[in-house]
C-alpha positions in Angstrom: 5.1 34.8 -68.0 7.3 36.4 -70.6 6.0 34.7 -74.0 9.5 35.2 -75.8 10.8 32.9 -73.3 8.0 30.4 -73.4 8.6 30.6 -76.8 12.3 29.8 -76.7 11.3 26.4 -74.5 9.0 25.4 -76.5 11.4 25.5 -79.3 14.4 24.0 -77.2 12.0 21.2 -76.2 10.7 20.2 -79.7 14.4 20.1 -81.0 15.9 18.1 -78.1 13.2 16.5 -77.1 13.2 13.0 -79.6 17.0 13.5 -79.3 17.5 13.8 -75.8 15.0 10.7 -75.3 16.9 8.5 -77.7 20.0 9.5 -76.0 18.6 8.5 -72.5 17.0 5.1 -74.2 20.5 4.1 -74.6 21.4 4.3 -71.2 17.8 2.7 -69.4 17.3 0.2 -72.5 13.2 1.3 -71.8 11.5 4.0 -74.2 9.0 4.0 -71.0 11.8 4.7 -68.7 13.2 7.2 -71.0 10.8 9.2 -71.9 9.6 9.8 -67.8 13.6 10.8 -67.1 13.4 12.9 -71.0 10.6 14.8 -69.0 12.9 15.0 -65.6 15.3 16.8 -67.5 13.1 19.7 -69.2 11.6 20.4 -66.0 15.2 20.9 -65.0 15.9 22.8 -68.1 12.8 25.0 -67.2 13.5 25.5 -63.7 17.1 26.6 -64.6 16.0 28.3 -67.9 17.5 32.0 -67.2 20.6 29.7 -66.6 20.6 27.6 -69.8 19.6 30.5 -72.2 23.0 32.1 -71.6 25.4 29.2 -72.2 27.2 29.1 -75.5 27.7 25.1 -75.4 23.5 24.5 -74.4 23.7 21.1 -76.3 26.1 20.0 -74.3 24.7 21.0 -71.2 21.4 19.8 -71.7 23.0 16.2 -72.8 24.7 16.7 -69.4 22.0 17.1 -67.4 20.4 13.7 -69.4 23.4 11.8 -68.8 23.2 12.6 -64.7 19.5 11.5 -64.9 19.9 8.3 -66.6 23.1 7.5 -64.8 21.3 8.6 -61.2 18.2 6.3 -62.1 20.4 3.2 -63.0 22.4 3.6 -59.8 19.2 3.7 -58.0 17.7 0.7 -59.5 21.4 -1.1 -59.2 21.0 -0.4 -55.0 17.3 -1.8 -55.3 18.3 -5.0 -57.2 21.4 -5.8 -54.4 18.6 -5.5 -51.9 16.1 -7.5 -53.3 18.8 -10.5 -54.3 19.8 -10.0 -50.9 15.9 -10.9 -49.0 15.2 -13.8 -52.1 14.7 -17.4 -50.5 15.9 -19.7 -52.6 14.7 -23.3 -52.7 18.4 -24.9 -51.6 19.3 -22.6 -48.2 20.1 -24.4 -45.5 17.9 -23.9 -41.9 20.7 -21.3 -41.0 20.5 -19.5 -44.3 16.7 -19.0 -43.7 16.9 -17.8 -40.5 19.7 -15.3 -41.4 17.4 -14.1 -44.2 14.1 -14.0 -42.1 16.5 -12.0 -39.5 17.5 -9.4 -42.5 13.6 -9.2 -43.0 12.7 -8.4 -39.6 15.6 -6.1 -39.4 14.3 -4.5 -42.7 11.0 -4.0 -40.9 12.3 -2.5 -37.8 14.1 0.0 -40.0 11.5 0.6 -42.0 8.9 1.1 -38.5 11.7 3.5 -37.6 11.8 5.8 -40.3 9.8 9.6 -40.2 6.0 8.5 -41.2 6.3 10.3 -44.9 9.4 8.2 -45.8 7.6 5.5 -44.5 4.7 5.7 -46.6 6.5 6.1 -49.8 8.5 3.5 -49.1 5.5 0.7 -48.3 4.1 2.2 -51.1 7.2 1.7 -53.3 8.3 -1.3 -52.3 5.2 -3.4 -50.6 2.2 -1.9 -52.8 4.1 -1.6 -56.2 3.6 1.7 -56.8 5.6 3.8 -59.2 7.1 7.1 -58.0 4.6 9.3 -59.8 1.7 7.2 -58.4 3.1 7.7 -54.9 3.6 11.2 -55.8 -0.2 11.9 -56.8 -1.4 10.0 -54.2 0.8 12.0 -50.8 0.2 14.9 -53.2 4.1 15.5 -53.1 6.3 16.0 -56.1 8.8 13.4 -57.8 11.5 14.3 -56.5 10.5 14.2 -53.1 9.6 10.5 -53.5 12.7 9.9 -55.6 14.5 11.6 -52.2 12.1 9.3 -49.5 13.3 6.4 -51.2 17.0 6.7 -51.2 17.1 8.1 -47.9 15.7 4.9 -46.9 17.8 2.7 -49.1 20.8 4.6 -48.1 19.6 3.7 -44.1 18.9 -0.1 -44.7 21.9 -0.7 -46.4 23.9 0.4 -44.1 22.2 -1.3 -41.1 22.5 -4.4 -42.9 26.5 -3.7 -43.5 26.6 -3.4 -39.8 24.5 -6.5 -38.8 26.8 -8.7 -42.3 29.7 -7.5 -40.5 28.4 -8.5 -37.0 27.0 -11.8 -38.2 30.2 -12.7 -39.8 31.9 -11.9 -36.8 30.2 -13.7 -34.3 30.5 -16.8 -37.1 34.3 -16.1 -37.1 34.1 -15.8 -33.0 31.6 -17.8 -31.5 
């Protein structure tokens, strides 16, 4: 490893490091949050170093690359949230209501049964177990990003199943 440019990232890092975090804060509202997507992005910067050391506007890139991490998480955690409201019970349904949402449950199982066995497992790990992404991570001995792609491959697949079985219910309710 060429110590200049270990040199040169350590430097980047301690300069934009706080500021990049603080930046990201803004966007997440969690220092927690932030500081695991600050880390994201210098592993990006690393990877794409050789890249990065030859732009004359690097502030701007690396505040790029920050933005696109904090706006990818948020949009992630946005899709989540609709699916969780979406499977709550609440105390007032009616009988038809619950079964609808036990139906949406079962469906989300059968996805879920369906899926290739590693996206399975992160995703019962995610979702059923509570564990975070680098948890998950350590324990399939896979990296980040590969959970972070598991789980919205899965997302992306039970949403749209459940478009198509909204649109079908509604239909048959329109058509019965």
């Amino acid at each position: 490893m060429d110590k200049n440019k270990l040199k040169l990232y350590e430097d980047m890092f301690m300069k934009y490091f706080p500021k990049v975090k603080c930046f990201i804060t803004r966007f997440v509202k969690s220092p927690a949050i932030a500081e695991e997507l600050t880390q994201d992005v210098f592993v990006k910067i690393w990877e794409n170093f050789d890249k990065i050391t030859g732009i004359e506007y690097r502030d701007a890139y690396i505040y790029r690359i920050a933005r696109n991490e904090a706006l990818d998480f948020i949009s992630q955690r946005h899709q989540e949230e609709i699916l969780v409201d979406n499977f709550k019970l609440k105390e007032d349904y009616s009988i038809e209501e619950e079964f609808y949402a036990k139906e949406l449950e079962l469906l989300v199982e059968l996805i879920v049964n369906r899926m290739p066995s590693q996206r399975r497992k992160v995703y019962k790990m995610s979702r059923m177990e509570g564990l975070t992404n680098d948890e998950i991570a350590k324990n399939l001995n896979i990296s980040k990003k590969t959970v972070e792609n598991h789980l919205n491959l899965a997302l992306k697949k039970i949403k749209k199943i459940i478009s198509v079985f909204s649109l079908l219910s509604l239909f048959m309710d329109l058509h019965p």
